[in-house]
KOLZANU-398260 format. One record per atom (N, C-alpha, C, CB): residue number from 1; residue in one letter; atom name; x, y, z. Coordinates in Angstrom, 1 decimal. Glycine has a CB too. Example, Ala and Ser with C-alpha at 12.3 -4.5 7.8 and 13.67 -1.06 7.14 Angstrom:
2
<1,"A","N",<13.2,-5.7,7.8>> <1,"A","CA",<12.3,-4.5,7.8>> <1,"A","C",<13.2,-3.3,7.8>> <1,"A","CB",<11.3,-4.5,9.0>> <2,"S","N",<12.8,-2.2,7.1>> <2,"S","CA",<13.7,-1.1,7.1>> <2,"S","C",<12.9,0.0,7.9>> <2,"S","CB",<14.1,-0.6,5.7>> 
***
This chain:
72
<1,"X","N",<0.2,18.0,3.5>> <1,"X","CA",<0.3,16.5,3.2>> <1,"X","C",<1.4,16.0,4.1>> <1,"X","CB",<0.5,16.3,1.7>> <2,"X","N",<1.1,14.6,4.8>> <2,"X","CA",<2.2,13.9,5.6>> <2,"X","C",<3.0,13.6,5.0>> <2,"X","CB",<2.1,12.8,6.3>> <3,"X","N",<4.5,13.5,5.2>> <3,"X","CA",<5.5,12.9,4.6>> <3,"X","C",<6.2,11.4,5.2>> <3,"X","CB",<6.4,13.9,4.4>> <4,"X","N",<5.1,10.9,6.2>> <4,"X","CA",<5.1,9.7,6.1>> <4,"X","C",<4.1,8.9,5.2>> <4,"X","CB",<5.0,9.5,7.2>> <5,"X","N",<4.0,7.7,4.8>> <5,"X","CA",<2.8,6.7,4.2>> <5,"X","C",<2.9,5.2,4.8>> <5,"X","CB",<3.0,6.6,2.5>> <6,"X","N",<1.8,4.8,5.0>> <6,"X","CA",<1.2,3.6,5.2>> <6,"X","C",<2.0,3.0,4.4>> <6,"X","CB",<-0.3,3.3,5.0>> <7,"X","N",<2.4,1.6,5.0>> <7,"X","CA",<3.5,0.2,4.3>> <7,"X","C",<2.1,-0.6,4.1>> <7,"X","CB",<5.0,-0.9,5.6>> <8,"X","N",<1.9,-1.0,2.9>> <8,"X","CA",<1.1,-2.1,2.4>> <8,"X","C",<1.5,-3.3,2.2>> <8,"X","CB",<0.6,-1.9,1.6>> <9,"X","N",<1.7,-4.3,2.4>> <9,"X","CA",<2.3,-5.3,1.7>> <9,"X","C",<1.9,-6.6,2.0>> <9,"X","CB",<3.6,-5.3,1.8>> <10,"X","N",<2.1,-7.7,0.8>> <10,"X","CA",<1.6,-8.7,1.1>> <10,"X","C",<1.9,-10.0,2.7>> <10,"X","CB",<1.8,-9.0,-0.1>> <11,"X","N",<0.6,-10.1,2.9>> <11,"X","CA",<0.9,-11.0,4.8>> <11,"X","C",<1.2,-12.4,4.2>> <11,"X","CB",<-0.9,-11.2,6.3>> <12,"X","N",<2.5,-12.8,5.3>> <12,"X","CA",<2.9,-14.4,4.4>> <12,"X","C",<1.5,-15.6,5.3>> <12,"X","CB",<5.4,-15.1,5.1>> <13,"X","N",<0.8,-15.7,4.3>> <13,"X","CA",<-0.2,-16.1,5.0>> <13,"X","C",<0.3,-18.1,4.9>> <13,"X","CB",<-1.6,-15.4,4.2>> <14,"X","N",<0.4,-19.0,6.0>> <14,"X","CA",<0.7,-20.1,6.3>> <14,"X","C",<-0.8,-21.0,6.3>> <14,"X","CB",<1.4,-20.1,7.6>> <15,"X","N",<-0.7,-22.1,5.7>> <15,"X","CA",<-1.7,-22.9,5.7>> <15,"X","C",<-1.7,-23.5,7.0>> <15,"X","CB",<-1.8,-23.8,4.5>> <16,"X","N",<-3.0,-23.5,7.4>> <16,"X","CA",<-3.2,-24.6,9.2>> <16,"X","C",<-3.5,-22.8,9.6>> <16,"X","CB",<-1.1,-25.9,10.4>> <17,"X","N",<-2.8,-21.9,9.6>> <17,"X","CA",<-3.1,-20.4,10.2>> <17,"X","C",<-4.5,-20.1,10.5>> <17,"X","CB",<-2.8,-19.3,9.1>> <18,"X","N",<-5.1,-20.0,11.6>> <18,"X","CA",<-6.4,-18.7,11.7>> <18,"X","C",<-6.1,-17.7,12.0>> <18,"X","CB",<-7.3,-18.9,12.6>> <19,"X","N",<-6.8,-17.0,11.0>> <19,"X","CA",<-6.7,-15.2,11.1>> <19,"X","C",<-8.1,-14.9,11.3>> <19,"X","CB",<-6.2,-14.2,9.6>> <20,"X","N",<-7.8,-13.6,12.4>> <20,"X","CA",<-9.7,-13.0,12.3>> <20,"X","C",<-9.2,-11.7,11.4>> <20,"X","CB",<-10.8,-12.3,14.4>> <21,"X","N",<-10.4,-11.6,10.6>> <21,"X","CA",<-10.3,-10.3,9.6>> <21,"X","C",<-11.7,-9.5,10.5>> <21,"X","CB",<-10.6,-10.8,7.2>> <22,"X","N",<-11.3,-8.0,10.6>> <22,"X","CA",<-12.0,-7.2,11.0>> <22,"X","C",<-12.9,-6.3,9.9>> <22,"X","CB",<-11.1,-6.5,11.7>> <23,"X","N",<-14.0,-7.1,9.5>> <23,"X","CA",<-14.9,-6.3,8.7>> <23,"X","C",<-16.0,-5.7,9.2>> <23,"X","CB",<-15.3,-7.1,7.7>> <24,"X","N",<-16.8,-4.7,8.9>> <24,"X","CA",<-17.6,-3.7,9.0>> <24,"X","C",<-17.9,-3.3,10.4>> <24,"X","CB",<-18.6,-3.9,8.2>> <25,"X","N",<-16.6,-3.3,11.7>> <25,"X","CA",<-16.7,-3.4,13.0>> <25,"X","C",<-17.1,-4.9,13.7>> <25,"X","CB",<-17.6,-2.3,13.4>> <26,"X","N",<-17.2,-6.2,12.6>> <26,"X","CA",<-16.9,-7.2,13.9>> <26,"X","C",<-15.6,-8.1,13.2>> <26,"X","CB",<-18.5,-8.4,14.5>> <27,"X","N",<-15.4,-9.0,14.1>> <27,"X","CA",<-14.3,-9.9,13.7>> <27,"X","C",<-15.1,-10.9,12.5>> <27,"X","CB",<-13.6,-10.7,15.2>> <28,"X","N",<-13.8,-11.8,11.7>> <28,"X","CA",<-15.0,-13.0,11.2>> <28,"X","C",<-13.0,-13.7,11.4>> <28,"X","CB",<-16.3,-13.0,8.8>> <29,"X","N",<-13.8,-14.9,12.0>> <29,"X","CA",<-12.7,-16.0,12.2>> <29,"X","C",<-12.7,-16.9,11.1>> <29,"X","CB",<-12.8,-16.9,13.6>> <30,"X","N",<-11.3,-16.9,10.2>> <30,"X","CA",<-11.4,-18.0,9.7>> <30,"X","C",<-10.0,-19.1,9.9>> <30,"X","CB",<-11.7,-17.6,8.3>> <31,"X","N",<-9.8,-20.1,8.9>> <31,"X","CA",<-9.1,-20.9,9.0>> <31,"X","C",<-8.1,-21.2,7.1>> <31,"X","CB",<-10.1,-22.2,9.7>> <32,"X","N",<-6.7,-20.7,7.3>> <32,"X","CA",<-6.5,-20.4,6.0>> <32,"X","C",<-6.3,-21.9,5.9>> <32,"X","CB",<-5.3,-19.4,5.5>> <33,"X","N",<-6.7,-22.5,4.1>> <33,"X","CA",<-6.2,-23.7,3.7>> <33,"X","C",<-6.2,-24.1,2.5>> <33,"X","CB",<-6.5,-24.5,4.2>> <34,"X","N",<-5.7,-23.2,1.8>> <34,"X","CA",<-5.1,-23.2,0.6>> <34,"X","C",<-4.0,-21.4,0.2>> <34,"X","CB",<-6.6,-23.6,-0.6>> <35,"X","N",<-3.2,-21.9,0.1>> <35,"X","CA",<-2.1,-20.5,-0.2>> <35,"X","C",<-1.1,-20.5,-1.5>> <35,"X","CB",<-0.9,-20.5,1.0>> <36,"X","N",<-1.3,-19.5,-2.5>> <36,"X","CA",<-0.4,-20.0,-3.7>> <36,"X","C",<0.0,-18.1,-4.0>> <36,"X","CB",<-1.5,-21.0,-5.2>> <37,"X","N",<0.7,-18.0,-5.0>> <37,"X","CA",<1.4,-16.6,-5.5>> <37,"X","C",<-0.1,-15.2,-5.5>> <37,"X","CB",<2.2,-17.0,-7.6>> <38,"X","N",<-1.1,-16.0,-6.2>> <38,"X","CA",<-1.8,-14.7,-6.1>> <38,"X","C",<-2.9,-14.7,-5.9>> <38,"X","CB",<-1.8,-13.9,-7.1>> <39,"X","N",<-3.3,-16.0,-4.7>> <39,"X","CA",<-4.8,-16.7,-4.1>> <39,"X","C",<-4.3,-17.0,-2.7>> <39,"X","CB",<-5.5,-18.3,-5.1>> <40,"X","N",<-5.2,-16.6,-1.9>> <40,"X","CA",<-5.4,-17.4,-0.5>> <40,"X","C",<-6.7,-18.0,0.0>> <40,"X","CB",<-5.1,-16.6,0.6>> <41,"X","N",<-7.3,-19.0,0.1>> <41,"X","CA",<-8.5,-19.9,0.2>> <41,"X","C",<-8.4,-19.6,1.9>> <41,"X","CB",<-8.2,-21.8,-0.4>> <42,"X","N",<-9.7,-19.3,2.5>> <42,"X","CA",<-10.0,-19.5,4.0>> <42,"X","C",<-11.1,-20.5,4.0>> <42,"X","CB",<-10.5,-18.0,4.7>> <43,"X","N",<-11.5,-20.7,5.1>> <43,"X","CA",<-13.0,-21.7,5.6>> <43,"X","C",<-13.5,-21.3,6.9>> <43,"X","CB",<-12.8,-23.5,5.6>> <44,"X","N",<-14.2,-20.6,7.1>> <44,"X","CA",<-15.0,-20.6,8.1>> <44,"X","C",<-15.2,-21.7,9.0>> <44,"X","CB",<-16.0,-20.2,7.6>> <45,"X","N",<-14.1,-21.8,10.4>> <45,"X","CA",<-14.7,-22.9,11.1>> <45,"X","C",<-16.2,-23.2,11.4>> <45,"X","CB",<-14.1,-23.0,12.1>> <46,"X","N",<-16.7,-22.1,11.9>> <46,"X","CA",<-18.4,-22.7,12.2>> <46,"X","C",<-19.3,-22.9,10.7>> <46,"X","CB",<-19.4,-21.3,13.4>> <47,"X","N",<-19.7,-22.0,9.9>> <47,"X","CA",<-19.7,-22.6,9.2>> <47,"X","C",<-20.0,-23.1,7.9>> <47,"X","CB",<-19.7,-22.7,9.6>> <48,"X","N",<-18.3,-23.7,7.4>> <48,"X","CA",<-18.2,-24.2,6.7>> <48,"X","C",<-17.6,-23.5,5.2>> <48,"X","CB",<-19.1,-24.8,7.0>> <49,"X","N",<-18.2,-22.0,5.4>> <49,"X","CA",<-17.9,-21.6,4.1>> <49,"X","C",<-16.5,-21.2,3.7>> <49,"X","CB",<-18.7,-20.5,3.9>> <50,"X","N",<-16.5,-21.3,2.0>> <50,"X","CA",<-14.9,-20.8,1.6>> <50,"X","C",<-14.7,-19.8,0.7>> <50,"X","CB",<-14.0,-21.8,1.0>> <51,"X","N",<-14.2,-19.5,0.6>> <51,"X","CA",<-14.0,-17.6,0.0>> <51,"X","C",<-12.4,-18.5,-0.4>> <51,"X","CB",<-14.1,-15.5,1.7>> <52,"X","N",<-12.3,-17.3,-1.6>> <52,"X","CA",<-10.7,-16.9,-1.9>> <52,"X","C",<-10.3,-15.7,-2.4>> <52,"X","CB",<-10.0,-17.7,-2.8>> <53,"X","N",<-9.7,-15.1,-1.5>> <53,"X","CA",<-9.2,-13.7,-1.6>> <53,"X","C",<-7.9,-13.4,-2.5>> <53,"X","CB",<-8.9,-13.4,-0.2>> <54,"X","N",<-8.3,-12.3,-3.1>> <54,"X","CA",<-6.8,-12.5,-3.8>> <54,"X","C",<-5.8,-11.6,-2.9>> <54,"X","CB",<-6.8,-11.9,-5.5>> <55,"X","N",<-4.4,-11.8,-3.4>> <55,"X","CA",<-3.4,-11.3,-2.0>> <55,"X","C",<-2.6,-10.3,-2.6>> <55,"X","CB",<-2.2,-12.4,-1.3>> <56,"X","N",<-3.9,-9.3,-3.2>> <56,"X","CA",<-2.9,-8.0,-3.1>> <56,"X","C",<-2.2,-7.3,-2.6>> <56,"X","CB",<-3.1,-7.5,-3.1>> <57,"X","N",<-2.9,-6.5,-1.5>> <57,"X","CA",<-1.9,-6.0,-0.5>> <57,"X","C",<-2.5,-6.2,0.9>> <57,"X","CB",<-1.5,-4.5,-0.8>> <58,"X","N",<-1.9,-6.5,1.7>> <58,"X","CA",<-3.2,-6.9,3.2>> <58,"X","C",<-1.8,-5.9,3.9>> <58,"X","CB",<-3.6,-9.4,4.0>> <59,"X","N",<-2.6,-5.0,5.0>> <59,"X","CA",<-1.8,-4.0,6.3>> <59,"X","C",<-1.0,-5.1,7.4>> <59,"X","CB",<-3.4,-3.0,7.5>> <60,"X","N",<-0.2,-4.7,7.5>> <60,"X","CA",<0.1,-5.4,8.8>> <60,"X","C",<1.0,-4.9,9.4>> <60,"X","CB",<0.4,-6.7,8.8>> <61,"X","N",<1.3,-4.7,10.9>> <61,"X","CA",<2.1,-4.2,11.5>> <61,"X","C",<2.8,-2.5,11.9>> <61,"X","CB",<2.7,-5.0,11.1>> <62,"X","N",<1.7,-1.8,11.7>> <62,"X","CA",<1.8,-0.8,11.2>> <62,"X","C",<2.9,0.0,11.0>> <62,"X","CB",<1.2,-0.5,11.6>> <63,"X","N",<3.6,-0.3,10.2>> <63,"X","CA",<5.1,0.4,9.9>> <63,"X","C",<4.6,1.7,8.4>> <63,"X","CB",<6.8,-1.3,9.2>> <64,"X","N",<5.4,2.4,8.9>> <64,"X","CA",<5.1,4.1,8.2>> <64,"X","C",<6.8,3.9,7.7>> <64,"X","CB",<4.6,5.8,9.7>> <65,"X","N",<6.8,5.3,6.6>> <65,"X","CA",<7.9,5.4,5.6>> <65,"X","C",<7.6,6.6,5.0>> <65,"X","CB",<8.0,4.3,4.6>> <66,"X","N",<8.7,6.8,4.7>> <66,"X","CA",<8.6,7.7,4.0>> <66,"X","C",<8.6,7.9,2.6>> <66,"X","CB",<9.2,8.0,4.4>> <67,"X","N",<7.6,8.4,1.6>> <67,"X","CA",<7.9,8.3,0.3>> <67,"X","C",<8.9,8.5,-0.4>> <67,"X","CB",<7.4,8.6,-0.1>> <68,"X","N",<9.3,7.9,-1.8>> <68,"X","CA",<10.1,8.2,-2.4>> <68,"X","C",<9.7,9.2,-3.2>> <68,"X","CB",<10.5,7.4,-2.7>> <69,"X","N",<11.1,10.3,-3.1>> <69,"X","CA",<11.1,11.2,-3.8>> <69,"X","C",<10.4,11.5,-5.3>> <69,"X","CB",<12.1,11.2,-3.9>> <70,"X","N",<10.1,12.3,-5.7>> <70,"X","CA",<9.6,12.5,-7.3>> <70,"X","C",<10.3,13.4,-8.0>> <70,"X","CB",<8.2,13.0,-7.4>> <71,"X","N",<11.3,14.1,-7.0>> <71,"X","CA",<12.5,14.5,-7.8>> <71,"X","C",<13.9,13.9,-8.2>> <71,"X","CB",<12.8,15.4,-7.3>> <72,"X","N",<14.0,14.1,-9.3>> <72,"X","CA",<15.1,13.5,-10.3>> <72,"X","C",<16.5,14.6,-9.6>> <72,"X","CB",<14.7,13.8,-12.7>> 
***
């Protein structure tokens, strides 16, 4: 087992922002515009549709760590 781990954490996501999210091998471009503690609203510029994701944990930047111990 590695004794590094993936950093998960939440992306400070900015309203006016476009992000492309990479799902099932293609991109989908959207346009964030609405952002609150535990919801982010996108809209599809072409079109039109809106989803809200909740902002659990989204990858970014790929920074590795090391876990914390489990000994006392």
């Amino acid at each position: 087992m590695s004794n590094e781990a993936t950093v998960f954490e939440p992306y400070p996501f900015k309203v006016g922002e476009r992000i492309l999210r990479r799902r099932q091998g293609k991109l989908e471009d959207w346009d964030v515009i609405a952002v609150n503690d535990k919801e982010v609203t996108v809209k599809c510029p072409f079109h039109g549709m809106e989803l809200t994701w909740k902002r659990s944990s989204f990858w970014y930047g790929g920074e590795t760590a090391e876990p914390a111990s489990s000994e006392n």
